[in-house]
N, C-alpha and C positions, 0 to 999 in steps of 0.2 A: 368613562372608558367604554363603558357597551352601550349608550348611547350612541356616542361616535360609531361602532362598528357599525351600529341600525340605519344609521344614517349613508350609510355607503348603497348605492342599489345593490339591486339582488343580483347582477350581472354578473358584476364587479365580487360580490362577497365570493360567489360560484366559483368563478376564477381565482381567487386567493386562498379559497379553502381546498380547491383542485388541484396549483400550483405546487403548493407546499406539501399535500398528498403524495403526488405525484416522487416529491424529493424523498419520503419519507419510506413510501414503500417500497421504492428502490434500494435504502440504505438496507431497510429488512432483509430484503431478500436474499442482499448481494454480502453479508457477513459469513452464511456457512461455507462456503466451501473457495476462501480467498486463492488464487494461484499466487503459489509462490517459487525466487527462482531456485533452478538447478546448481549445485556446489561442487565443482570439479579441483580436487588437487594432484598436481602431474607431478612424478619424480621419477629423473633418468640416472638409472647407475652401470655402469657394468654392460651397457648394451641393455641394460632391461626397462622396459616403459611399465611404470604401474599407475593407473589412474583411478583414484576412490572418487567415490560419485555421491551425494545425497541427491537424492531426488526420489519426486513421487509418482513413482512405476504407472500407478495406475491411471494417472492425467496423460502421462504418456504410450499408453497402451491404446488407449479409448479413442485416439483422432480427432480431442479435441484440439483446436486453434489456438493455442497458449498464449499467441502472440497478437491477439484480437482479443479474448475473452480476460475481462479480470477476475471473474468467477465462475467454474465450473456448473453451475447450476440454470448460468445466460444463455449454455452451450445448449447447439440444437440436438449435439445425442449425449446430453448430460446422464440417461440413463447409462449409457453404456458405463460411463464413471461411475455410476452410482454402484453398478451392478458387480463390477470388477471391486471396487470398497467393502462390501456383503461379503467377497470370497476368504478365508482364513487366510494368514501371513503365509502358508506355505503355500496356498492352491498359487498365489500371486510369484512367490517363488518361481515356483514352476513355470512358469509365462514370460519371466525374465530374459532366457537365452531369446526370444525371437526379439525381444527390442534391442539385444547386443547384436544379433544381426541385421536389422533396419541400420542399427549405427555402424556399421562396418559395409555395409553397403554404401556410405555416403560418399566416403570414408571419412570416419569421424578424427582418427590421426593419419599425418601422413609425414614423413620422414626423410629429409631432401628430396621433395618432389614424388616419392615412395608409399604407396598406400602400405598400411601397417594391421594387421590382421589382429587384433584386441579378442581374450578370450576369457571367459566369467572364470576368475579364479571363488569368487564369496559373492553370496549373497545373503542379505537378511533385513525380512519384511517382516515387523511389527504386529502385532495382533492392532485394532482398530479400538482403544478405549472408549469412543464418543462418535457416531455417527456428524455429526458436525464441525471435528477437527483431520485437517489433513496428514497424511500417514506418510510419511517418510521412511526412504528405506536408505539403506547403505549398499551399493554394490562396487567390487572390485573389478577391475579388469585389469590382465596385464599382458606383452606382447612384447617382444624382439625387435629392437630399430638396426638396422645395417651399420657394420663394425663404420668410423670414422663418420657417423651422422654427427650434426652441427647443428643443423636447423630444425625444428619443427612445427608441426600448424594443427591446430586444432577446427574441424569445421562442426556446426552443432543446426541440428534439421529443421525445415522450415516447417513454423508452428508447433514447435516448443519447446518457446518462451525463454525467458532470461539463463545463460548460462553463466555461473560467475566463475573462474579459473584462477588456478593462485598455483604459480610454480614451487616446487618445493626443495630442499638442499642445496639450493647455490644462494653466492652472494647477487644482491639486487634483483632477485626474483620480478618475473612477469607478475602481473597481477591484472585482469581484464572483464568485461561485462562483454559479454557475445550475446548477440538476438538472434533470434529463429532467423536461421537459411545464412547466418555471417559466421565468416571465423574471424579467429586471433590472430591473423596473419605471421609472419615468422617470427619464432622463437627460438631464440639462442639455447641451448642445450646448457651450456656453461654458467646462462647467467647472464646479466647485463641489460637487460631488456627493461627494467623497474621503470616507471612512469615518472616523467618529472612530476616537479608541484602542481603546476599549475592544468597541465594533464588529469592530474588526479582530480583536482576541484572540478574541473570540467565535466568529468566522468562521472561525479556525485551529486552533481546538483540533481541533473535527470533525476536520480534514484530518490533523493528526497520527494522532491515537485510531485513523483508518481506514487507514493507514500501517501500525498493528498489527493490528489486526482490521476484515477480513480478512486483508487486502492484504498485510501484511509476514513471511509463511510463514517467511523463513529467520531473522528477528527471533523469530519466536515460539520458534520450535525452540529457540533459543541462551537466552533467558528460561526456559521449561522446563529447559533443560540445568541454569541456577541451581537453580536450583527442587529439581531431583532430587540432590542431592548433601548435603543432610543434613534431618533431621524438624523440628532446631532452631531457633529464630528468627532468632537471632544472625546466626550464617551466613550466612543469605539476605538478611539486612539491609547487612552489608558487603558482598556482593558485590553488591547493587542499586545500593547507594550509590555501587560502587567504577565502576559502570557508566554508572550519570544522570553523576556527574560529567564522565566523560570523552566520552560523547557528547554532553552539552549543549557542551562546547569546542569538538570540533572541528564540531559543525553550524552555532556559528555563527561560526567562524574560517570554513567553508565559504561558507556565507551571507552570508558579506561578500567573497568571492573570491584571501580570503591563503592559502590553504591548499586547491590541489584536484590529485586524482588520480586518470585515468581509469577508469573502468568495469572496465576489461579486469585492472586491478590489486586495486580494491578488492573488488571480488565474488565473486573466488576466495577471499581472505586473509577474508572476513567467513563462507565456509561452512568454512575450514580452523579458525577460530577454533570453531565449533558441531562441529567433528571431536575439539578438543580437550577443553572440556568434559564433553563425553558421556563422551568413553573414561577423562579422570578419575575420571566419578564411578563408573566399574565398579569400580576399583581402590584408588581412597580412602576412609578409614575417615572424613571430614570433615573441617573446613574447616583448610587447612595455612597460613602466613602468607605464603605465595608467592601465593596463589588470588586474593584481592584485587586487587595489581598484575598480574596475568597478563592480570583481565577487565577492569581499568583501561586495560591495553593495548590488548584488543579493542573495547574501548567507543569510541575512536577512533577506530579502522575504523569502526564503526555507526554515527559519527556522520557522517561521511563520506558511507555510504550515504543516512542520511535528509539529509544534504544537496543530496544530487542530487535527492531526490522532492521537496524543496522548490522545487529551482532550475525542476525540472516548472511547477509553479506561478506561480514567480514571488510577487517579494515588493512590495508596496506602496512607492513610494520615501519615502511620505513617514509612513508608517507600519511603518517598517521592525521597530521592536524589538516593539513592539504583537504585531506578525505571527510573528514567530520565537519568542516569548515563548508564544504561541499554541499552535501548533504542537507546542513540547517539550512541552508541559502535555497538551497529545495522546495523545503517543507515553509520557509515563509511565501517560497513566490506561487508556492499552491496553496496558500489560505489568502493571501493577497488575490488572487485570482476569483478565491470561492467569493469572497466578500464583493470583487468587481463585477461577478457575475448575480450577485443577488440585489445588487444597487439598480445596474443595469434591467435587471427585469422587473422593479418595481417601475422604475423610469417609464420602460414601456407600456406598462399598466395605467398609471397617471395620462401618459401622454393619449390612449387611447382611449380615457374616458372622457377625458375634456374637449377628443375632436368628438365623443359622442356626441356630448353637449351643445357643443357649435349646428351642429346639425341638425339641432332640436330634437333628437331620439328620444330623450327623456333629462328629466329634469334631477338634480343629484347635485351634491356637494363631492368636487373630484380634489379636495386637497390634499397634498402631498403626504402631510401628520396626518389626517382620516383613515387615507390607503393603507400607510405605512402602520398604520395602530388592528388594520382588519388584518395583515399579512400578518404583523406579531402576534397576537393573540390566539390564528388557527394554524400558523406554523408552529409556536411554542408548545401549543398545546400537544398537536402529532408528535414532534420531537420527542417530548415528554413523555407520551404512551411508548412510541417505541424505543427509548431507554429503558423505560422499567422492564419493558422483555426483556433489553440485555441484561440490565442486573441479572434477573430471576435466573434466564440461560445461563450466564458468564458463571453466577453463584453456583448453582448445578452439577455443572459440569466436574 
């Protein structure tokens, strides 16, 4: 095995220990401070608009790009977030009325054609436990629509980031995903607006797929880790499959609420699972019959995880399977992806050492299994160090 690696030139080794570097300490980086979206639920009675909001004040105060950045920390005035997170749940309070007037400047409702003037009835901002988990707050706003309104449109500002909206007290409720600078376009007051099925899957897949890419770092790592543990098809087929199945269970055993386990549990045990992998494949000649059931096992943790990013969202009640259905359809064609895109870079790695070779630059052994054994070995290993950070972090916390 490290024969083989020696044998690879020093060019080549460079590049494959740079490559995977490269993956590795962008996953580091980009775990503390993940964007996550805004949760608006609207309820019209009586002439009265009240809209509860979770969202975090302080992504939104800062000017950062929500809708470019998956992470707060990539942002070029990241301090300003940084510095508004530092202030107490109440100093951040305090700060709140000027972001209900950015949103009322936009106008964030508007009521047959009618801008609707929204005013902070509650706010309440969290004290910050952990420097590294994002703080969520709750604010109320509520506002007068003109007697016989019918229609109305929610619009949500450009750069930031996902808004999710779910109408509330009627039958067949709105339920919608809004992006920086789009609305919701008309919504029926009464009702009626519910998404068909196949609406809804549409609407979900995105959300899973972006669960992977970007967003899902310690998911991609653990796909990789498949990935890097033999050149053969086989292998990676069982262990993909030994994976979809067991995360599609427990996400939707999650997703229906028979099956949940905190945060503090699952997210250590999902980077001890990407600990495991990795340091396999330094050590494994390929795929043993334990390997399967092993990531069977961890696929359940994962599925757990992307259950909590669903429960984020929120699912449709009345488009329940539509939705979850959606979603896994997501999360495989963004691990399908990560896999296409780690094949594809070795490919080009190979193909450019053997036009080395043609060219007489130097002399080397450019085969496929060599390359592929120099990438597993200094990929698996990085992967490997930077899990055991997240355990220690994840455990910490």
């Amino acid at each position: 095995m490290q024969a083989a690696f020696l044998r690879v030139p020093l060019k080549l080794r460079l590049w494959a220990v740079l490559s995977t570097l490269c993956w590795a300490i962008w996953s580091n980086v980009a775990v503390a401070h993940e964007v996550v979206p805004t949760i608006a639920d609207l309820t019209v009675v009586d002439g009265a608009v009240r809209l509860e909001v979770r969202v975090n004040v302080e992504a939104q105060l800062s000017g950062i790009d929500l809708d470019v950045v998956a992470d707060t920390d990539n942002a070029e005035n990241a301090g300003d977030y940084d510095a508004l997170r530092a202030l107490s749940g109440a100093e951040v309070e305090a700060r709140v009325p000027t972001l209900v007037t950015t949103w009322n400047g936009l106008p964030l409702l508007i009521a047959n054609g009618e801008p609707v003037a929204l005013s902070l009835e509650n706010v309440t901002v969290p004290e910050v436990p952990n420097e590294e988990l994002a703080r969520i707050s709750d604010v109320a706003l509520t506002g007068a629509v003109p007697a016989g309104t019918n229609v109305l449109q929610v619009a949500w500002p450009d750069g930031a980031g996902d808004l999710i909206l779910r109408q509330q007290g009627v039958e067949a409720p709105y339920t919608g995903l809004i992006g920086g600078g789009e609305n919701s376009g008309p919504i029926a007051v009464a009702g009626g607006d519910e998404a068909s099925g196949w609406q809804t899957f549409g609407a979900y897949v995105p959300v899973g797929f972006d669960h992977i890419l970007p967003k899902g770092l310690d998911h991609i790592l653990f796909v990789l880790g498949l990935f890097f543990l033999s050149t053969r098809l086989g292998p990676l087929l069982w262990q993909v499959t030994a994976f979809t199945l067991a995360h599609t269970v427990t996400l939707a055993l999650g997703a229906l609420g028979l099956v949940n386990l905190p945060g503090s549990i699952v997210e250590p045990l999902i980077a001890a699972s990407i600990v495991y992998v990795a340091v396999e494949n330094i050590f494994a000649r390929g795929l043993n019959r334990w390997r399967p059931m092993i990531v069977f096992g961890f696929g359940l943790l994962h599925g757990l995880g992307f259950a909590s990013v669903l429960g984020e969202f929120g699912l449709p009640e009345g488009q329940f399977i539509p939705a979850l259905i959606g979603f896994n359809v997501g999360v495989e064609l963004g691990q399908l992806t990560v896999i296409a895109l780690a094949a594809f870079a070795l490919w080009l790695g190979v193909r450019a050492a053997r036009i080395s070779d043609l060219e007489g630059q130097e002399e080397t052994i450019t085969d496929y299994n060599v390359m592929f054994r120099a990438w597993s070995m200094t990929g698996s290993l990085i992967i490997a160090v930077v899990a055991i950070y997240w355990v220690i972090e994840r455990t910490l916390l």
